[in-house]
C-alpha positions in Angstrom: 0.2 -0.2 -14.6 0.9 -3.0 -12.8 3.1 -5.6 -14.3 2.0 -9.6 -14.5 4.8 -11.3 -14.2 4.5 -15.4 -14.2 7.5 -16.9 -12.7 7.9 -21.0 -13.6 10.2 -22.1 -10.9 11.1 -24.2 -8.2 9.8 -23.8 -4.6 12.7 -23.1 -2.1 11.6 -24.2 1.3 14.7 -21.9 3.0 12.8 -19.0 1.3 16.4 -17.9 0.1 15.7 -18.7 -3.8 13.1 -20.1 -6.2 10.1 -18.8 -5.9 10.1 -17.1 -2.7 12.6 -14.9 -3.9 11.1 -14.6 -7.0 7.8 -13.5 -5.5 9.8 -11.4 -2.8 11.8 -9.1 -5.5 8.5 -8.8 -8.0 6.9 -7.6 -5.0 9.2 -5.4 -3.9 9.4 -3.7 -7.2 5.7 -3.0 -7.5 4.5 -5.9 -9.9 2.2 -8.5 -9.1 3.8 -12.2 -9.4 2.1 -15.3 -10.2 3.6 -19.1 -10.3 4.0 -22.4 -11.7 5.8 -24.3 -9.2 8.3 -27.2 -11.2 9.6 -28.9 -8.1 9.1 -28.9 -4.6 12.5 -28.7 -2.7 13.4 -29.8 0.8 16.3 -27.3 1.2 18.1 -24.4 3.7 21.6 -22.4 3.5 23.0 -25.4 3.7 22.2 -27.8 0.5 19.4 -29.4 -1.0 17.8 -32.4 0.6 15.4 -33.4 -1.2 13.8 -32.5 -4.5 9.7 -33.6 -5.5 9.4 -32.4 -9.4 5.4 -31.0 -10.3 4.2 -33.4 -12.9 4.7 -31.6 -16.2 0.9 -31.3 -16.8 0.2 -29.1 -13.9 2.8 -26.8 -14.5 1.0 -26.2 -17.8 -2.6 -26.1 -15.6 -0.9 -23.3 -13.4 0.4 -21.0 -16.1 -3.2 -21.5 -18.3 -5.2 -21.0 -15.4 -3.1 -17.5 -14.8 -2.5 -16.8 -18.4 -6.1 -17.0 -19.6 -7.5 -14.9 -16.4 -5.1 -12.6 -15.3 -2.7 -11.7 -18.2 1.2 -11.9 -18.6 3.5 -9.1 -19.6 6.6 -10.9 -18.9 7.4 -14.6 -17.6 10.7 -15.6 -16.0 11.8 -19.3 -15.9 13.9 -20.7 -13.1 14.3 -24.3 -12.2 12.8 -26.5 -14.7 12.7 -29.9 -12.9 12.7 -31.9 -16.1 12.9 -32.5 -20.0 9.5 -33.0 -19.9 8.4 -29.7 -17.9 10.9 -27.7 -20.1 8.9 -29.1 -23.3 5.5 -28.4 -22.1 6.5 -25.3 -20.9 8.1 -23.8 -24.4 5.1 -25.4 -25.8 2.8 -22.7 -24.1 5.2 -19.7 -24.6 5.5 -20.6 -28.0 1.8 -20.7 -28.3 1.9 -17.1 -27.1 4.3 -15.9 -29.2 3.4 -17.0 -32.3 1.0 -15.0 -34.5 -2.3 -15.1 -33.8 -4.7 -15.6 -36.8 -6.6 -12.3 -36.2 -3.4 -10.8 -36.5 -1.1 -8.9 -34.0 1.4 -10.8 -31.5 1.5 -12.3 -28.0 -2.1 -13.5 -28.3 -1.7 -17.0 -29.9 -4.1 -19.6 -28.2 -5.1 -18.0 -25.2 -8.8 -18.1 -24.4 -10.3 -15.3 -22.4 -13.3 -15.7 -20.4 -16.8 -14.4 -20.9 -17.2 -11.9 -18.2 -18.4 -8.8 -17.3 -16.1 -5.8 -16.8 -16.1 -2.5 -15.3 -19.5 -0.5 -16.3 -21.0 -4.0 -17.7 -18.7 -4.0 -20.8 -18.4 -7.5 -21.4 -14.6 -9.3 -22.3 -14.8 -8.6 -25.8 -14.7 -4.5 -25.2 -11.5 -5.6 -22.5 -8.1 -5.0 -23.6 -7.2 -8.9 -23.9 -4.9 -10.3 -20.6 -2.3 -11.3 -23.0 0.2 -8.6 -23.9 -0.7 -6.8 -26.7 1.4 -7.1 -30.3 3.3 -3.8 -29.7 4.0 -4.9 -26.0 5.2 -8.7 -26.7 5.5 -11.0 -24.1 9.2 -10.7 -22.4 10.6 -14.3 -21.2 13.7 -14.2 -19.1 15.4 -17.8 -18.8 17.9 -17.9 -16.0 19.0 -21.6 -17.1 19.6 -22.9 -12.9 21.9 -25.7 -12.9 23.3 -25.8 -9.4 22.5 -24.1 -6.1 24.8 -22.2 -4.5 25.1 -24.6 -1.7 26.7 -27.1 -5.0 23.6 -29.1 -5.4 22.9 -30.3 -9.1 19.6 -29.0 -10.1 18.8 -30.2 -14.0 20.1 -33.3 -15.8 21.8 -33.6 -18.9 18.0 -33.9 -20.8 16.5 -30.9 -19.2 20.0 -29.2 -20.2 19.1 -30.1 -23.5 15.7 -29.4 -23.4 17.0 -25.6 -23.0 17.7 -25.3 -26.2 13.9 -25.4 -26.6 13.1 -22.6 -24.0 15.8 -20.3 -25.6 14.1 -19.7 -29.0 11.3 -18.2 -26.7 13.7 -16.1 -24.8 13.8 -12.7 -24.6 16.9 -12.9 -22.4 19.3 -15.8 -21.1 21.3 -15.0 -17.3 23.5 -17.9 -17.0 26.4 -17.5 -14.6 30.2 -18.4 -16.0 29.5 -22.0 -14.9 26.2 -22.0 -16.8 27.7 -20.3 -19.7 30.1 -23.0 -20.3 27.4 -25.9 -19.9 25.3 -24.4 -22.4 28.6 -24.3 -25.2 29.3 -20.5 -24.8 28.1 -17.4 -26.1 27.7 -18.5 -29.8 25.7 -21.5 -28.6 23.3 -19.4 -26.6 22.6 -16.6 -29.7 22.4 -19.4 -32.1 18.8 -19.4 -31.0 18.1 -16.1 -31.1 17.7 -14.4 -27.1 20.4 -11.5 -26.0 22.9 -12.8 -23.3 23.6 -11.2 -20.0 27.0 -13.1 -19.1 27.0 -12.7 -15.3 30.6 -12.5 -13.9 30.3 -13.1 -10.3 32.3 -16.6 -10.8 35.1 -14.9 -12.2 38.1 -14.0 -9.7 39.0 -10.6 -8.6 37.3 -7.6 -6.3 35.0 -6.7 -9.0 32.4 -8.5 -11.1 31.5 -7.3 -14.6 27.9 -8.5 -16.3 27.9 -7.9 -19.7 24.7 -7.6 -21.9 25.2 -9.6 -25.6 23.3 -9.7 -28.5 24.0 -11.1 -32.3 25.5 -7.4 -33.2 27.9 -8.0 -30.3 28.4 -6.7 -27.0 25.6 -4.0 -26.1 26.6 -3.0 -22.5 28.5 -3.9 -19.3 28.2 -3.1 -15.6 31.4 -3.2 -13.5 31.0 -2.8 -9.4 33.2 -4.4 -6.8 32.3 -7.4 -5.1 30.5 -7.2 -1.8 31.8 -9.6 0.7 29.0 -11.6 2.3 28.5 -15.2 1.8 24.7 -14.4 2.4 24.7 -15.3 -1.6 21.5 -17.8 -2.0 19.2 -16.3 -4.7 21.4 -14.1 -6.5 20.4 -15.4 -9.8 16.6 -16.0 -9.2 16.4 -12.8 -7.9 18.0 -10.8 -10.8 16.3 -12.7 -13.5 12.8 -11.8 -11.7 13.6 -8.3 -11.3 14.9 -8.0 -15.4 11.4 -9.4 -16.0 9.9 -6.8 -13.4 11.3 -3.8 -15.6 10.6 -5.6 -18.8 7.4 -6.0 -18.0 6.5 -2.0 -16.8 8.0 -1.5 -20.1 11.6 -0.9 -19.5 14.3 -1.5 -22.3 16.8 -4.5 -21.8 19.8 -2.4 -20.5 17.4 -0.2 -18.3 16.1 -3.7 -16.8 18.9 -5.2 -16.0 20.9 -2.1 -14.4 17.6 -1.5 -12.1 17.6 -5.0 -11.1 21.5 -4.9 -10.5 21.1 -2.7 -8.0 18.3 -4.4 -6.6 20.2 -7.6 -6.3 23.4 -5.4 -4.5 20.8 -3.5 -2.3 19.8 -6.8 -1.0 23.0 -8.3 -0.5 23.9 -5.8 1.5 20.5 -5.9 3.8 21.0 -9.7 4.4 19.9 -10.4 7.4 22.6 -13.3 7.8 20.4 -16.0 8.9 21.4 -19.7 9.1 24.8 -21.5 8.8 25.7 -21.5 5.1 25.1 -19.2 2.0 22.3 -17.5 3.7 19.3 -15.0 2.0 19.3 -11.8 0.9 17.6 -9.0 2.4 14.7 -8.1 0.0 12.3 -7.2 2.0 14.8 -4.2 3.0 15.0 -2.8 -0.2 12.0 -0.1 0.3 12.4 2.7 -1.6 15.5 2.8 -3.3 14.8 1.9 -6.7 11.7 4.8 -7.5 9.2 4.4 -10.2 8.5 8.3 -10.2 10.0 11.0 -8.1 10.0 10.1 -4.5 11.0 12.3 -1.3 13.4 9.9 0.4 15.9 12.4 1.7 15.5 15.7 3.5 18.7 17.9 4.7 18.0 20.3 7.7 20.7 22.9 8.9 22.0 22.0 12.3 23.6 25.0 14.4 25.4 22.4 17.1 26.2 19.3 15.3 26.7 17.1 18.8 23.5 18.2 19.6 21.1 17.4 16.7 22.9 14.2 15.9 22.3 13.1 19.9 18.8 14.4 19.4 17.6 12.5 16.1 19.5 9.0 17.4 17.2 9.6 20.4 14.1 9.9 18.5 15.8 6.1 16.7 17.3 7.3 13.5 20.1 5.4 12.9 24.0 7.1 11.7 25.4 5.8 8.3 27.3 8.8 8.1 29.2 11.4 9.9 32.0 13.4 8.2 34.2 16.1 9.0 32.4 17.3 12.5 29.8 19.1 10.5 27.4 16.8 8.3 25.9 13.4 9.2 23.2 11.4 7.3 20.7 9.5 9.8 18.4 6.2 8.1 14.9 5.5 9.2 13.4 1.7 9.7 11.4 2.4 6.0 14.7 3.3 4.8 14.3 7.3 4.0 17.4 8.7 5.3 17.7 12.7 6.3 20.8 14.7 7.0 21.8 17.5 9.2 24.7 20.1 7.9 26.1 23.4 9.0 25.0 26.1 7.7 22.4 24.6 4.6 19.4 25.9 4.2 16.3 23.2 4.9 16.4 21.0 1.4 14.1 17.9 0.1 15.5 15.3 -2.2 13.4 13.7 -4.6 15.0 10.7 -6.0 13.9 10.0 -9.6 15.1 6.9 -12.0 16.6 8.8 -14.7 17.7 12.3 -13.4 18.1 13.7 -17.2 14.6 12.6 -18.1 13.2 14.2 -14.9 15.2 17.6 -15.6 14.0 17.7 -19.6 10.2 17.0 -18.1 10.4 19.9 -15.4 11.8 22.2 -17.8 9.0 21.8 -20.4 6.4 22.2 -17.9 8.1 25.5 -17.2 10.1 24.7 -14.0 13.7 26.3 -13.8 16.5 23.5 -13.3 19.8 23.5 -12.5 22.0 21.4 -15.0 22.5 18.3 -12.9 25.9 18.0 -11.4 28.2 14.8 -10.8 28.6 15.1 -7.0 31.6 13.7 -5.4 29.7 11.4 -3.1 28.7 9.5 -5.7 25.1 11.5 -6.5 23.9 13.3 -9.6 22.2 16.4 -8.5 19.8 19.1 -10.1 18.8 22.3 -8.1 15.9 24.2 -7.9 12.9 25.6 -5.8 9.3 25.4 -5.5 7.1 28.9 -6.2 7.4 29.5 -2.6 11.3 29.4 -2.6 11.5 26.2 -0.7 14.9 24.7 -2.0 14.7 21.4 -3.9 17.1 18.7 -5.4 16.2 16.5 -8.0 19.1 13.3 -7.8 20.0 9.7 -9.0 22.3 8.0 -6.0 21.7 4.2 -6.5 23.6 2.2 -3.5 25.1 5.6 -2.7 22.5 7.4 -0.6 22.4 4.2 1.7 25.3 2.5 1.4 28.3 4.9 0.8 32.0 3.8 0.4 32.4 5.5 4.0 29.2 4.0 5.7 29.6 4.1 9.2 29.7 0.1 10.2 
């Protein structure tokens, strides 16, 4: 399945936020994005110059016109550019959301066209575009106030107005600074959505996020803060990669810790372009966040370290390791890394999103597995072989099989 994930946003002509980075991350993470532009911004690393809101009634044209042809199974909402926009807007979601009178959920109003399908079945033997009742259309609202470069972004009345949008929500992302605008936490769940309370406004050398809902606090991620001030997008990007995983079906806290690392991933691959709080680097996040098992890593035994490590930087790998005299791990331009050790016999990593899911599956299609194994460079490892003897590691790294504490600069 591919996810359909609408994104109602602003257009960032920098490419660092909005809808470029929206469309950059749902991209990269394998859905397909489609948009209702709000506003049209005149803007670069280094502020906002100008802003030209999209009259209310063709935002609503855009969404319809994707809504009743392609299908939506999760919608993220950025910058609003008006009251008015943020009315019309919760007016379609809510038309969505509310029961339909031929039963079921998530198909509302919308109107699918006539047409003919695959083998000549007509629309009405098609599985409807809308999500279906026991899917449920996921809306993340990341409620953007100010760019990073300072510039105010909604009014007091379009502030308001998200009052409206949150009764739709599945999911609210303010920052602290958003958090506080909106009345805090109990102002937020009043309406109903879960809260993911980003921390990177708060001081210190780590930044918690912590996932809330009406029972309380549900989970929280802790990592330190990477130092870059290639910052723009942080927020559009996360929310659009929650709705990403939301909308392949994903729970909440599965969503947001995939689209964490996305978000880190990328700050780290920023490409540090122009003179203020430049973009991230999502078009270099590749393969690290797998949908299924994927062969990203290969270890090869290496008799003369000097040798082979001279030998695969001449064929253009690149070292982002080399420890003790004896190992070093080389990266590729597509990001698939391979690693050359003493003495180890030849071994291919598949990288899996959830390593005791992927263990349980081998097992009960008869394939012998090692328990997996906390590994003290920051992997989770399971061993095993193929029928021919070939040696085998299923793992979970995240940033770790990249971007190591000990990453060579």
């Amino acid at each position: 399945m591919t996810p359909r994930i609408l994104i109602v946003a602003g257009s960032d002509s920098g490419g660092g936020a909005g809808i470029q980075a929206d469309i950059r991350t749902v991209t990269m993470l394998g859905g397909h994005a489609m948009t209702a532009v709000t506003a049209i911004t005149a803007q670069n690393t280094r502020g906002v110059a100008a802003v030209h809101p999209v009259p209310a009634e063709m935002v609503v044209a855009q969404m319809r016109a994707c809504i009743d042809d392609i299908g939506v199974d999760a919608v993220k909402i950025g910058m609003i550019g008006s009251a008015e926009t943020a009315h019309a807007v919760a007016e379609v979601l809510e038309s969505l959301i509310a029961p339909s009178p031929l039963g079921g959920e998530g198909l509302g109003e919308g109107k699918v066209p006539r047409r003919e399908g695959v083998l000549g079945e007509t629309s009405a033997s098609l599985p409807s575009p809308l999500p279906a009742g026991e899917r449920g259309l996921k809306v993340i609202l990341d409620p953007v106030m100010v760019a990073t470069s300072g510039a105010v972004l909604a009014d007091d009345a379009t502030i308001a107005a998200f009052t409206r949008l949150m009764r739709v929500a599945t999911l609210v992302t303010p920052n602290l600074p958003e958090l506080a605008a909106l009345g805090g936490e109990a102002a937020i769940l009043v309406h109903g959505p879960a809260l993911l309370a980003k921390g990177g406004h708060a001081d210190g050398e780590e930044i918690t996020d912590r996932l809330i809902d009406t029972t309380g606090e549900v989970a929280r991620w802790t990592a330190p803060r990477i130092d870059t001030p290639h910052t723009h997008g942080t927020g559009c990007t996360l929310a659009s990669a929650i709705a990403e995983g939301l909308g392949r079906g994903l729970d909440l806290p599965a969503a947001i810790a995939r689209a964490r690392l996305f978000v880190r991933l990328a700050l780290r691959e920023a490409p540090g372009l122009g003179g203020g709080h430049g973009p991230m680097g999502h078009h270099r996040v590749r393969i690290d966040l797998p949908n299924a098992a994927t062969v990203n890593q290969v270890t090869l035994p290496a008799r003369d370290h000097a040798a082979s490590l001279a030998f695969y930087r001449a064929l253009g790998l690149v070292p982002i390791v080399d420890a003790r005299g004896d190992y070093a791990r080389l990266e590729g331009e597509g990001g698939t890394t391979l690693s050359i050790h003493a003495g180890d016999a030849p071994t291919v990593f598949l990288e899996v999103p959830d390593l005791d899911v992927a263990v349980a599956a081998a097992r009960a299609a008869g394939i012998a597995v090692a328990d997996p194994v906390a590994q003290g460079w920051g992997w989770r490892e399971a061993r095993l072989a193929d029928p021919s003897g070939n040696a085998l590691c299923l793992y979970a790294a995240g940033e770790n099989r990249r971007f190591p504490p000990w990453r060579l600069a």
